[in-house]
Structure formats: structure tokens, C-alpha cells
C-alpha atoms as one frame of an Amber mdcrd trajectory, in Angstrom:
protein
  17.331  45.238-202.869  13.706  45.446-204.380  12.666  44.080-207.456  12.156
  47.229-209.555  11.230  45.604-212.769   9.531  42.448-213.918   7.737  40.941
-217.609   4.783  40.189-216.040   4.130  41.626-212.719   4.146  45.803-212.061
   5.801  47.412-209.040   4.006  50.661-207.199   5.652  52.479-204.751   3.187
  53.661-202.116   4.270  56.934-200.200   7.331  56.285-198.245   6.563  54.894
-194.186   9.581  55.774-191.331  10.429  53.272-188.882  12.435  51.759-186.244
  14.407  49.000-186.614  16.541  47.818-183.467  17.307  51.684-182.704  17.830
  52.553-186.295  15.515  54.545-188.509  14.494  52.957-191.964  11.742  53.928
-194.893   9.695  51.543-196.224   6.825  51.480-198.391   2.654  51.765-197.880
   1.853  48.120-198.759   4.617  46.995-197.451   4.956  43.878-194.801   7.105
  45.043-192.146   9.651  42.130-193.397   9.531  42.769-196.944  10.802  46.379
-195.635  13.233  44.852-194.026  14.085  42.640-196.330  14.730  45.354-199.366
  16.692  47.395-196.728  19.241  44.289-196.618  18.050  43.017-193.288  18.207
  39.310-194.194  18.150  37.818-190.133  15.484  38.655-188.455  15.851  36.640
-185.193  17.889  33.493-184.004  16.608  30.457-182.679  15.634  30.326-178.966
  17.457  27.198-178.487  20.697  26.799-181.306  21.000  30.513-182.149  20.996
  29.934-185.427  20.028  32.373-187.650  15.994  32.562-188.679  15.114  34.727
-191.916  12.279  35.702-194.314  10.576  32.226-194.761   7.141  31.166-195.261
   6.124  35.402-195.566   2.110  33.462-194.966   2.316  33.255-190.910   2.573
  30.046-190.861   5.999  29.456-189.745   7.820  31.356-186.690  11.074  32.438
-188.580   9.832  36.117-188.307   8.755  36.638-185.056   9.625  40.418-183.360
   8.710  42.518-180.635   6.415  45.156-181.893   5.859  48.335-180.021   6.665
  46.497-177.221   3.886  43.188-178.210   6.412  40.104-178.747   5.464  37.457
-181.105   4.536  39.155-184.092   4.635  37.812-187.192   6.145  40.300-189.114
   5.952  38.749-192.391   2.155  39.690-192.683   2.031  42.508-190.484   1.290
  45.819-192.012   4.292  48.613-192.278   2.753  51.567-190.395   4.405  55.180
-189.965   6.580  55.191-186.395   6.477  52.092-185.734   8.970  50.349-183.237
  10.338  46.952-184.322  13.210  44.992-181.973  14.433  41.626-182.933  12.956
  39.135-180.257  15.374  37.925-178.080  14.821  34.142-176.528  10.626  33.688
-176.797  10.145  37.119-176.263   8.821  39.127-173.169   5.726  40.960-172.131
   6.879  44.695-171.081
């Protein structure tokens, strides 16, 4: 699901980064945001709306919206679209507005 080739633009593949995604380990990439990992592992919701349930994906991927807001290592609220993929880390999809452990 990644874009391996492009005319203009050149791809590098930092060393692979393990996570944790919901219970389930995935590999990413150094320079990665943890949603573009997601996102090239085919995880295309990442949350649903505290209020309709509707589906929320990868959206603004600047911060600016709240489409991609996770609990991080236990921290809810995190943006996830410009938060850094780090080895290890432990990402669960928010449930409701999320919850201080």
C-alpha cells in the first residue's frame, strides 16, 4: 500500500520500526508518521466519531483536524498523523473522547 515509485519525488526506506496496533504487531518505517504506517499497512479507519460512529480516517495528516486521534502508550488524544513512529510503541484506537489511565 506505499507508493514505491514516483517521476518526480524519491522514496527511502528507513530501517524497519515494530509496533502495536490494537494488540497486533506491525513494521513500519523510520520517518514514518505513526498513520502513514498505518495507512500503508491497510489500516484505513482509525477511530469513529464520539457521537455518530461514523468512521474517521487519514485526513488533514497537518494536526489540524481530529480524524486521527489515538491512545498512545496509554496518553489519549494524540494526533497520530504527525506523531513520530518509534520502536515498541503501543497504539489503541480511542474509544468515545478517550480516557486518562
Amino acid at each position: 500500500m506505499r507508493i514505491g515509485e514516483h517521476p518526480i519525488l524519491s522514496f527511502k526506506k528507513g530501517e524497519e520500526i515494530k509496533f502495536t496496533y490494537d494488540g497486533k504487531e506491525y513494521v513500519g518505517f523510520k520517518g514514518d508518521t505513526i498513520a502513514s504506517a498505518l495507512h500503508a499497512a491497510g489500516v484505513k479507519a482509525l477511530g469513529h466519531h464520539h457521537k455518530t460512529g461514523r468512521a474517521r480516517g487519514f485526513y488533514c495528516a497537518i494536526g489540524n483536524c481530529s480524524s486521527c486521534l489515538m491512545t498512545v502508550n496509554g496518553e489519549p488524544n494524540v494526533r497520530i498523523c504527525v506523531e513520530e513512529l518509534k520502536e515498541g510503541i503501543v497504539v489503541e484506537t480511542q474509544k468515545g473522547k478517550g480516557e486518562l489511565r
